[in-house]
Structures are given as structure tokens and as C-alpha cells.
C-alpha positions, 0 to 999 in steps of 0.5 A: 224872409230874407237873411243876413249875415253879421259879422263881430262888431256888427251894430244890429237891431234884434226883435225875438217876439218870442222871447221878448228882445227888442233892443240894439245889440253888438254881435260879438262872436262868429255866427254858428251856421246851420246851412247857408241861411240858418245861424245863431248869432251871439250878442251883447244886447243894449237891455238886459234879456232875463238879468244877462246882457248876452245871448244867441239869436237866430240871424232871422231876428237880426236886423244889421244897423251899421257894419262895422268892418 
């Protein structure tokens, strides 16, 4: 599986079957790196997740739309 790497203010789509997000989501802080390909990225989704707008997916999950740097 590929892996990307956002940045903050990154437009990206996210889809975390697991715990149900599907939506578009604006990266807002720095990735956590596990390993060069392993990160947990933290993101304001477009639909509320469990009544909070914020979360932290795994990069897997995360789909770039537009780069916004």
C-alpha cells in the first residue's frame, strides 16, 4: 500500500472503515512518524466522527486531494 505524506493545511480524503470515517478532512498539525511510512496524522474532519470534528488517523487512511502549500 502506498503511503502519503500531508502536510498541515493539506485537503484530504479519509476512509477509516474501522471506525466509520469517510469524509474530507484538513490536516492540521504535523504527522507523528513511526518509521518512514507509518504516521498518525491529525485532522479536522468535514462530519463530525463520535460528536468531534477532530482526530488522528493513520497516513494509510489518508487520501491527498489538493496540497495546499
Amino acid at each position: 500500500m502506498k503511503f502519503c505524506h500531508p502536510k498541515i493545511g493539506d485537503f484530504v480524503k479519509v476512509k477509516h472503515t474501522a471506525a466509520g470515517i469517510d469524509c474530507v478532512a484538513l490536516v492540521v498539525g504535523e504527522p507523528n512518524y513511526y518509521n518512514p511510512d507509518s504516521a498518525s496524522v491529525p485532522v479536522l474532519l468535514s462530519i463530525p466522527h463520535k460528536g468531534d470534528y477532530e482526530a488522528t488517523v493513520h497516513n494509510s487512511a489518508v487520501e491527498i486531494l489538493n496540497e495546499n502549500r
